[in-house]
PAPAMI-250809 format. One record per residue (C-alpha): residue number from 1; residue in one letter; x, y, z. Coordinates in steps of 0.02 Angstrom, whole numbers. Example, Ala and Ser with C-alpha at 12.3 -4.5 7.8 and 13.67 -1.06 7.14 Angstrom:
2
  pos  code      px      py      pz
    1     A     615    -225     390
    2     S     684     -53     357
This chain:
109
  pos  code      px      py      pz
    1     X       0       0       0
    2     X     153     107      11
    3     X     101     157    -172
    4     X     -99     237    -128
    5     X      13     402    -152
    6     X      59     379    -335
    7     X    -104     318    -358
    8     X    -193     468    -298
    9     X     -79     568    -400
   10     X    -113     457    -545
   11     X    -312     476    -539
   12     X    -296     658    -513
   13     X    -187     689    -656
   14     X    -308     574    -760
   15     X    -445     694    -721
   16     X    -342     859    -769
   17     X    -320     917    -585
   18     X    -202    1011    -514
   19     X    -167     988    -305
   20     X    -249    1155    -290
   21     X    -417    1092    -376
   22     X    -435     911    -284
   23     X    -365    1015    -104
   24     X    -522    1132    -139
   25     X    -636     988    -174
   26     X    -612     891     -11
   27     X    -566    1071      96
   28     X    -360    1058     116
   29     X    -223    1156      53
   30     X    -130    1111    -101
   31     X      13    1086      26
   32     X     -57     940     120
   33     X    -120     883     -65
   34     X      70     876     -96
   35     X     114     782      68
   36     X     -25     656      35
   37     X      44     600    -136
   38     X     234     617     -75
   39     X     165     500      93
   40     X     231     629     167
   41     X      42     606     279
   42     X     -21     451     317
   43     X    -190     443     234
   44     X    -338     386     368
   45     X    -519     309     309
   46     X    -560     495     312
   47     X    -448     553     186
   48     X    -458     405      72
   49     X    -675     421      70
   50     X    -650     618      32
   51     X    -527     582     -88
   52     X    -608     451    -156
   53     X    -779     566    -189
   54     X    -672     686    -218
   55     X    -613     599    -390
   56     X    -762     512    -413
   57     X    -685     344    -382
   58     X    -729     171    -286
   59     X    -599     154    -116
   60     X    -547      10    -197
   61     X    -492     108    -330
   62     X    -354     221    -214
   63     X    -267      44    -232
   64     X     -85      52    -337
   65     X    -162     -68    -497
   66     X     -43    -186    -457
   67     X    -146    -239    -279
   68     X    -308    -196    -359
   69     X    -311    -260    -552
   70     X    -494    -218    -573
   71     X    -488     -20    -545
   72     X    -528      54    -686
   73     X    -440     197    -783
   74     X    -519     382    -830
   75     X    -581     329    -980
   76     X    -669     160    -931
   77     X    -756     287    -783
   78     X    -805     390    -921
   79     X    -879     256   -1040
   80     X    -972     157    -898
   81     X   -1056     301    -842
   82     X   -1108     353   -1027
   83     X   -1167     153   -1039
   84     X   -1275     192    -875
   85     X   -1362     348    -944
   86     X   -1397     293   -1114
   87     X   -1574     205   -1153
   88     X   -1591      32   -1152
   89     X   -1595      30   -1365
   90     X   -1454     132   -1363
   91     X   -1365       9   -1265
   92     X   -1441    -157   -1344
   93     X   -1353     -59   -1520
   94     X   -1162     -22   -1419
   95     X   -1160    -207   -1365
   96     X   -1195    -264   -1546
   97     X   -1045    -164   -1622
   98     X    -944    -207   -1474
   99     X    -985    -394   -1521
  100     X    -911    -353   -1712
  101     X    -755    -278   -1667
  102     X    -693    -329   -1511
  103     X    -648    -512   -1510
  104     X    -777    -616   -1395
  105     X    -682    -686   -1244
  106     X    -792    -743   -1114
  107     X    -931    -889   -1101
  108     X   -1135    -838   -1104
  109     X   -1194    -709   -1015
């Protein structure tokens, strides 16, 4: 877990914010933003579920990738919750064309 700081930094950069921006979103200074990601602070449950919100991510997701292969990037975020609002035709239609170009790997669903 010694990596949760890169990984912050990661998602944070992902979403085009600076320390400043994600300090003002969960009410810190972009100086203990900086200490957080240089675990230069230990990060409490506290932290992690502001942060967290904060970058609109699962806890689990805070993980480095490497303990937590599932998280999911920025752009995977951003598709899923385009999937979620779109209409159930509309999404009946994007799992047709992903079944054409994107080779089938699993068993029925």
């Amino acid at each position: 877990m010694d990596d949760m700081p890169n990984r912050i930094r990661e998602l944070r950069q992902e979403l085009g914010l600076s320390q400043e921006a994600l300090g003002n979103r969960i009410g810190v200074t972009k100086v203990t933003i900086s200490d957080l990601e240089r675990g230069k602070m230990r990060l409490d449950v506290d932290y992690m579920r502001r942060i967290a919100h904060a970058l609109d991510v699962e806890l689990a997701d805070l993980l480095p990738t490497s303990d937590n292969p599932g998280a999911l990037s920025a752009d995977e975020r951003k598709l899923i919750d385009r999937l979620r609002e779109a209409t159930p035709d509309l999404r009946e239609q994007v799992h047709k064309v992903a079944d054409v170009i994107l080779p089938f790997r699993g068993k029925d669903d």
